[in-house]
C-alpha positions in Angstrom: -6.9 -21.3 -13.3 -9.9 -21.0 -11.0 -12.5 -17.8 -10.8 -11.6 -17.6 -7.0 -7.8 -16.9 -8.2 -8.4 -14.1 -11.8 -10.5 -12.2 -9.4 -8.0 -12.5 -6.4 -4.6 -10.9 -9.4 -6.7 -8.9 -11.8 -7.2 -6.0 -9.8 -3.5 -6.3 -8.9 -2.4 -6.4 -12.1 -4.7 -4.1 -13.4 -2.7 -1.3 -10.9 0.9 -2.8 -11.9 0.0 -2.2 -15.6 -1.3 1.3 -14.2 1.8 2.7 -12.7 4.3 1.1 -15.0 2.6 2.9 -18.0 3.1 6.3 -15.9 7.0 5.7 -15.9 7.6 7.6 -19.3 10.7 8.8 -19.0 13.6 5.8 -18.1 11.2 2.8 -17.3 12.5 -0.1 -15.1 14.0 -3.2 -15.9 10.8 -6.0 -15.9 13.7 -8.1 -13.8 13.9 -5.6 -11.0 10.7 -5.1 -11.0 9.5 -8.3 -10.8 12.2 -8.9 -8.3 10.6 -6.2 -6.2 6.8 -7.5 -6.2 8.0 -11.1 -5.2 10.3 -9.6 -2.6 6.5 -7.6 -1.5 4.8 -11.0 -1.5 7.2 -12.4 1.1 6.8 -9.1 2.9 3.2 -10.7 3.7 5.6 -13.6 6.6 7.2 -10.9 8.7 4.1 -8.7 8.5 1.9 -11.3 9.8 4.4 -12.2 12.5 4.3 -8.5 14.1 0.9 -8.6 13.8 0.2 -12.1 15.8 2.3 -10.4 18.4 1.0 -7.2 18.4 -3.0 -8.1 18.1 -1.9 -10.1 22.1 -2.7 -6.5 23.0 -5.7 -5.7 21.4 -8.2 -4.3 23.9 -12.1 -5.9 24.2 -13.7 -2.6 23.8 -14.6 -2.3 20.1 -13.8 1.2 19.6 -10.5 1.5 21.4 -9.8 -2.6 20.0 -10.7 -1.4 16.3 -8.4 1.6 16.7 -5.5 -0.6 18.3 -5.9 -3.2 15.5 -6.0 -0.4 12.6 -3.0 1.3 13.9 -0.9 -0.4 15.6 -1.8 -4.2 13.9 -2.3 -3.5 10.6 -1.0 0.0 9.9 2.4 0.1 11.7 3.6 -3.7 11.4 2.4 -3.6 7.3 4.0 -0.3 6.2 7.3 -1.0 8.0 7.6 -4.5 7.1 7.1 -3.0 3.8 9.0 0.4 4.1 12.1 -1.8 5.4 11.9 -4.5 2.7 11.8 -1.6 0.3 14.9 -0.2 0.8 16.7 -2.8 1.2 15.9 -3.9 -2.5 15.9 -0.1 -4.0 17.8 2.3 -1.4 21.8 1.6 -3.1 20.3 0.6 -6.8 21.8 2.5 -9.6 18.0 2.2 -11.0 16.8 4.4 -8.7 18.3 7.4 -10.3 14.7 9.5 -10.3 12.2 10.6 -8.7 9.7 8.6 -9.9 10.9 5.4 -9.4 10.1 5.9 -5.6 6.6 5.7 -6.6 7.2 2.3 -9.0 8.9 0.7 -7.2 7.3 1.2 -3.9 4.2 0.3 -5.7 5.6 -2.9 -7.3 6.3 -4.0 -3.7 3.0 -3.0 -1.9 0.8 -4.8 -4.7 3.5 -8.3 -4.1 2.3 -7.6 -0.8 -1.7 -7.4 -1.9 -1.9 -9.7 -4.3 -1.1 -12.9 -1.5 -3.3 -11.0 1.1 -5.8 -10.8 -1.5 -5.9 -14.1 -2.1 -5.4 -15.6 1.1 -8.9 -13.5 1.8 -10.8 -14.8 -1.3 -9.8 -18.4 -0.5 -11.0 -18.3 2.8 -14.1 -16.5 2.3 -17.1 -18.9 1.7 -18.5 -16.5 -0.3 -15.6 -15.9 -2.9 -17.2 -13.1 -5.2 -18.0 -10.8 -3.0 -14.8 -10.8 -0.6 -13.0 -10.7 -3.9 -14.9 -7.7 -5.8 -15.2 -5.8 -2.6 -11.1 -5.9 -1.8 -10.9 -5.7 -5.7 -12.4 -2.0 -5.7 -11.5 -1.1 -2.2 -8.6 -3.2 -0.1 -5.9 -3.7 -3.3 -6.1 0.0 -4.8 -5.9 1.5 -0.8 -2.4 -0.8 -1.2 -1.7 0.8 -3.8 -2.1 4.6 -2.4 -0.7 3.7 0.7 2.5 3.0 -1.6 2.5 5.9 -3.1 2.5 8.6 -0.7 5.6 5.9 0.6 7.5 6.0 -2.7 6.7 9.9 -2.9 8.6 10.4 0.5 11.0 8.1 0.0 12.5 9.3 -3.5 12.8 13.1 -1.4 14.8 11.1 1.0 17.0 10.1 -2.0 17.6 13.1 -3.8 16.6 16.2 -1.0 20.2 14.9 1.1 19.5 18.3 3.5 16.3 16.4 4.3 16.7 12.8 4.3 16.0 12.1 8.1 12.7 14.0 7.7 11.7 12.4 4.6 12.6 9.0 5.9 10.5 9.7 8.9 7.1 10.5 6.7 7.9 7.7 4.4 6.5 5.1 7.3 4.5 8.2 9.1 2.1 8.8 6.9 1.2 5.3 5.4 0.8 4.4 8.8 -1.7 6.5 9.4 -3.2 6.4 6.2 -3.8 2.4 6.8 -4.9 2.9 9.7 -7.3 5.4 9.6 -8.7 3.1 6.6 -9.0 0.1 8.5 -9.8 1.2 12.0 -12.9 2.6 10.3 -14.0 -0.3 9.0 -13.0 -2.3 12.0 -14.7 0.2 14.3 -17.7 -0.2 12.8 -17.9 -3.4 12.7 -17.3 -3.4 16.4 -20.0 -0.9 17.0 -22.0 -3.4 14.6 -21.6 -6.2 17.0 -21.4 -5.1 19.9 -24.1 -6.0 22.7 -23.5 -2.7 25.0 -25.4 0.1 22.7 -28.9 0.1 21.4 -29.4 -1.5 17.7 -30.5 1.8 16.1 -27.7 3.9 17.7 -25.0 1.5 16.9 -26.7 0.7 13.2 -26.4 4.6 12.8 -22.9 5.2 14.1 -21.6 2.4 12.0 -23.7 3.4 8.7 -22.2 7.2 9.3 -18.3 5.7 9.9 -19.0 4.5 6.5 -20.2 7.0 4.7 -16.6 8.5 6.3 -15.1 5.9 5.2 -15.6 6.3 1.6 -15.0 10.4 1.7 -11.9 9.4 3.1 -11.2 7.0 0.4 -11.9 9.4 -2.0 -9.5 11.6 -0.8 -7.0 9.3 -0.8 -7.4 8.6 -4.8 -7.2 12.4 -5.3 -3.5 12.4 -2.9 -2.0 9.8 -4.6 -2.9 10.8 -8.5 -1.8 14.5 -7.3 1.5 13.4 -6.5 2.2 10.9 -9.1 1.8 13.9 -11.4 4.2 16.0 -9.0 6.5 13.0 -9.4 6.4 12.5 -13.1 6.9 16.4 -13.4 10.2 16.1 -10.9 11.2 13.6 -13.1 11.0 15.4 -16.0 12.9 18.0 -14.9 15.9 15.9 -14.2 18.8 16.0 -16.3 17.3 13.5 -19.4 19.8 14.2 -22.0 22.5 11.9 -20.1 22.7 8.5 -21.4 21.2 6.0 -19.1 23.4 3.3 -18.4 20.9 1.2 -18.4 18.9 1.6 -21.4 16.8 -1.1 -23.3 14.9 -4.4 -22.4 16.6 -5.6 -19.6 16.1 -7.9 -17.1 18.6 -7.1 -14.2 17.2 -7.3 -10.5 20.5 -6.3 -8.6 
């Protein structure tokens, strides 16, 4: 197995290990949960479709282009192609039967989805170390997040019925806008980088200061998504445990 590929998966598995030890209550069958991140690797075709359609529209100006491509390319076409894939492999499962589970399984799906982007980057990057520890520390984990504020709002659209629509609605809502507002940073900058219409040191200090944003807001989005994996496991615990789970043990099920 090559470098180029470990450091492409380890920081994916490194966060499916992560959120599968947090299940401590009725963990998931390893089938349907491996099911779910290979159904999140395919996700990766009809993602990239939307987005070769979408990015016909991207404008030439680097600020509104950087936005347009953050939002609307990446963002919206990712999170839906992934919000849709996800319930069609979750939404009518008799394993999710708690709260929790939004979170796992949303997570499961969003890393299938990361682990071929990541490595589709790495192996076209000439310079594979960097590409690979930079999406390693930053690109796979915001994956991650991203999933779990969806898995959050999607396990209130299971169980809060009075609410469902609502729920449903910020289940796509706010990943979209969490994506985007991570990449069109970066992609912003960069535009402002290159760009031939502003003076070096202006566009140099814009850039360095979207940044320096960049990374408050990545901080952020760590603190979100531990907060409500705790508010998550605590729902979970307060669920009605003392039934017998029908589906108890090592098991290997995906339906």
């Amino acid at each position: 197995m090559s470098i180029a590929l470990v450091s492409a998966v380890l920081p994916v598995l490194i966060l499916l290990f992560f959120i599968y030890k947090k299940d401590k209550f009725q963990p998931e069958p390893l089938g349907k949960l491996v099911w779910t991140f290979f159904v999140g690797c395919l996700s990766v075709i009809p993602a990239s479709l939307m987005e070769l359609l979408l990015s016909t529209f991207t404008p030439s100006d680097p600020v509104a282009g950087g936005l347009f491509t953050g939002y609307a390319v990446a963002g919206f076409s990712e999170e839906l192609c992934k919000l849709l894939l996800l319930m069609w492999v979750i939404w009518k499962s008799p394993y999710f039967d708690e709260y929790f589970d939004g979170i796992v399984y949303a997570s499961f799906l969003s890393l299938g989805f990361a682990c071929v982007e990541n490595i589709m980057y790495v192996y076209s990057s000439d310079d594979t170390m960097t590409i690979a520890l930079t999406r390693g520390l930053l690109a796979v984990p915001a994956h991650f997040l991203f999933a779990v504020i969806m898995g959050y709002h999607l396990a209130l659209a299971k169980f809060d019925l009075p609410n469902r629509h609502k729920h449903l609605f910020h289940a796509l809502l706010y990943p979209v806008l969490l994506h985007g507002t991570y990449d069109a940073l970066l992609m912003v900058s960069d535009g402002i980088t290159k760009g031939g219409d502003n003076e070096e040191t202006i566009a140099l200090t814009v850039a360095g200061g979207l940044i320096v944003v960049f990374l408050i807001f990545d901080v952020v989005l760590w603190r979100r998504g531990i907060k409500r994996i705790k508010r998550m496991q605590e729902r979970s615990k307060e669920q009605n445990f003392d039934r017998q789970h029908p589906f108890d043990g090592f098991k290997w099920d995906i339906l």
